[in-house]
N, C-alpha and C positions, 0 to 999 in steps of 0.2 A: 574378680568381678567388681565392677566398677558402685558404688551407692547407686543409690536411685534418686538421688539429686542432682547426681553429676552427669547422668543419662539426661534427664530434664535441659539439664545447661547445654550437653552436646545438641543436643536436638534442636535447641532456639539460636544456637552460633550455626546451624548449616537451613534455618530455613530459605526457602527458595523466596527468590526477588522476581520482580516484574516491573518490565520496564515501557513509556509510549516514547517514541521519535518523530522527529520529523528529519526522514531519511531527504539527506539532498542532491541535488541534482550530478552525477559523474559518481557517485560511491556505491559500490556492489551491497547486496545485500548478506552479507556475509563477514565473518574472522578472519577466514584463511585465504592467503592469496592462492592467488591460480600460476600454475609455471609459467617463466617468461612475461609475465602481465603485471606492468604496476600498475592498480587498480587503487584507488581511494575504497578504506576499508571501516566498517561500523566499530571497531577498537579505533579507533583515530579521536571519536566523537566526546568516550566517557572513560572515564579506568572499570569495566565493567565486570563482574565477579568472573570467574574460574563457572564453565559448559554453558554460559550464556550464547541461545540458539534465537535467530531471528524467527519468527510463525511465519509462516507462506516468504514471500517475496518482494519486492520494485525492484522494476531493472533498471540499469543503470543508468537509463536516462529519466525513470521517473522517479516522482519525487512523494513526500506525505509521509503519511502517517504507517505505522510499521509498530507490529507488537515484540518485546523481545523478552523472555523469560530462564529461568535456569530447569525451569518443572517442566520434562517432556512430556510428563503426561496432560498437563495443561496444553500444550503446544498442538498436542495431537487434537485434544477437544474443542481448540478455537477453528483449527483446521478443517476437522471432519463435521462441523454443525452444519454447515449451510448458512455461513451467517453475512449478513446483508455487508456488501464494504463498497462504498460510495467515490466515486473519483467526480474531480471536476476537471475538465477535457478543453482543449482550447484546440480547434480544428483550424485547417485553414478554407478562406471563403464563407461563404452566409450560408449558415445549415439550412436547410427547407424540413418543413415538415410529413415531405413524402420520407426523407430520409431518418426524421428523428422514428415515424413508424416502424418502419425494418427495423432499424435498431430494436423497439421494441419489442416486436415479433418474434426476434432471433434470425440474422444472417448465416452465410456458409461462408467455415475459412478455411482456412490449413491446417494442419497439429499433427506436427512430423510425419509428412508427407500424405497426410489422409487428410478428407474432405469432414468435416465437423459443423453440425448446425448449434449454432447459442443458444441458450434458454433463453422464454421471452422474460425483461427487464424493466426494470424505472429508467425512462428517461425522457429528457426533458433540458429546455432553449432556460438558459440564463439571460434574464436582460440585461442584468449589469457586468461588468466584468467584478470576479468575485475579488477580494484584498486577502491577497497571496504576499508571501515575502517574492521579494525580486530574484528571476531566477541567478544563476549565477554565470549563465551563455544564455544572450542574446538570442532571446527568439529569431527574429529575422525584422528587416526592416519595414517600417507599415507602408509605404508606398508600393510595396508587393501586392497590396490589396485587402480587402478586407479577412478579418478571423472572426469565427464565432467562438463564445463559450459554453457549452453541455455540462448536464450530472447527469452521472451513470452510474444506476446502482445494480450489482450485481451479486448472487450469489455462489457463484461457478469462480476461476482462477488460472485458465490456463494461459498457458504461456503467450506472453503481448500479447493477448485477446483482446483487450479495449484497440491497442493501434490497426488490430489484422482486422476490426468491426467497420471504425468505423471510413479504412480506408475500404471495403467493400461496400460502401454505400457513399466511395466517391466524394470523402473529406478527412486528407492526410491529419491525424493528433500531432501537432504541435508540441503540446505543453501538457503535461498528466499528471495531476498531484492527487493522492487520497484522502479522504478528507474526513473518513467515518470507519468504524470498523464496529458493526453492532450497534452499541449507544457509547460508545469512545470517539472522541470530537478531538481532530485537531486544533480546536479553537483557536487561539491564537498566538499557537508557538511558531519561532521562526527555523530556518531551517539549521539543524545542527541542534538542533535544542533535544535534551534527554529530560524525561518526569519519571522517578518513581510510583508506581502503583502498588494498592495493598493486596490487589487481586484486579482479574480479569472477569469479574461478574457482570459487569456493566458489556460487555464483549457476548458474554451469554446469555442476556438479558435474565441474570438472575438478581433477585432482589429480596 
């Protein structure tokens, strides 16, 4: 049987880390690759410890903020709260505000082959365009016509929900970065950027 100093020490060399990103644009959210798929992968980013799990998701063309930790059971509890995670949305054409409404309200999408209504949401017209890092693919070119930019805060996560929204109310997403997860701000890191956290309270709003 080991002292009970030396228990002490083991326990403070395996505690768990917590990690914010700024997941970029073409990298899966994930370790492992997928068969046949070379996929830009979240190990590429950090040398990051041994069962480090990403929390929820971006898919691979979106981009932001992304929680990453080794503590499933943390993982689970960011996941299951209902906690507020905020995108800002660059559509294509000039949003109208019959359309920021629906959004609102909650639309009907798809979610594997079944019809799905959203919960109603925060959203809302940016007037400025917000100061993003540059993506890394060329939106498209602006004499295509004009784009707007949206925040959309949501509490739900299903699969491209924010793109299956807001092209049901007849304005393809563009561009999708997350930008809030709780009271965790991607303020102003660029993408590919890893921050250490000492915990995910601020994610919980606990204080």
């Amino acid at each position: 049987m080991l002292p009970e100093n030396s228990l002490i020490e083991r326990d403070e060399s395996i505690a768990d880390q917590h990690f914010k990103i700024f997941k970029p644009y073409g990298f899966l959210s994930q370790f492992v690759p997928e068969p046949r798929k070379k996929k830009h992968l979240l190990g590429e980013l950090f040398n990051f410890p041994d069962k480090t799990m990403a929390i929820g998701r971006l898919d691979h063309d979106s981009e932001g903020l992304l929680l990453l930790t080794t503590d499933g059971m943390m993982s689970y509890q960011v996941r299951s709260k209902g906690i507020e995670k905020e995108y800002y949305v660059q559509v294509n054409g000039t949003i109208t505000d019959q359309a920021i409404s629906q959004l609102q309200n909650g639309v009907e999408i798809g979610i594997n082959g079944s019809k799905y209504l959203t919960l109603p949401c925060k959203v809302s017209a940016l007037l400025d365009e917000p100061q993003l890092p540059t993506r890394g693919r060329k939106i498209r070119d602006p004499r295509h016509g004009p784009t707007s930019w949206i925040s959309i805060t949501l509490c739900e996560g299903k699969n491209r929900q924010i793109r299956k929204m807001t092209a049901a109310v007849g304005f393809a997403t563009l561009r999708l970065v997350r930008v809030r997860i709780g009271d965790i701000h991607i303020d102003n890191m660029n993408a590919g950027d890893v921050i250490k956290l000492n915990s995910f309270d601020a994610a919980l709003n606990r204080y």
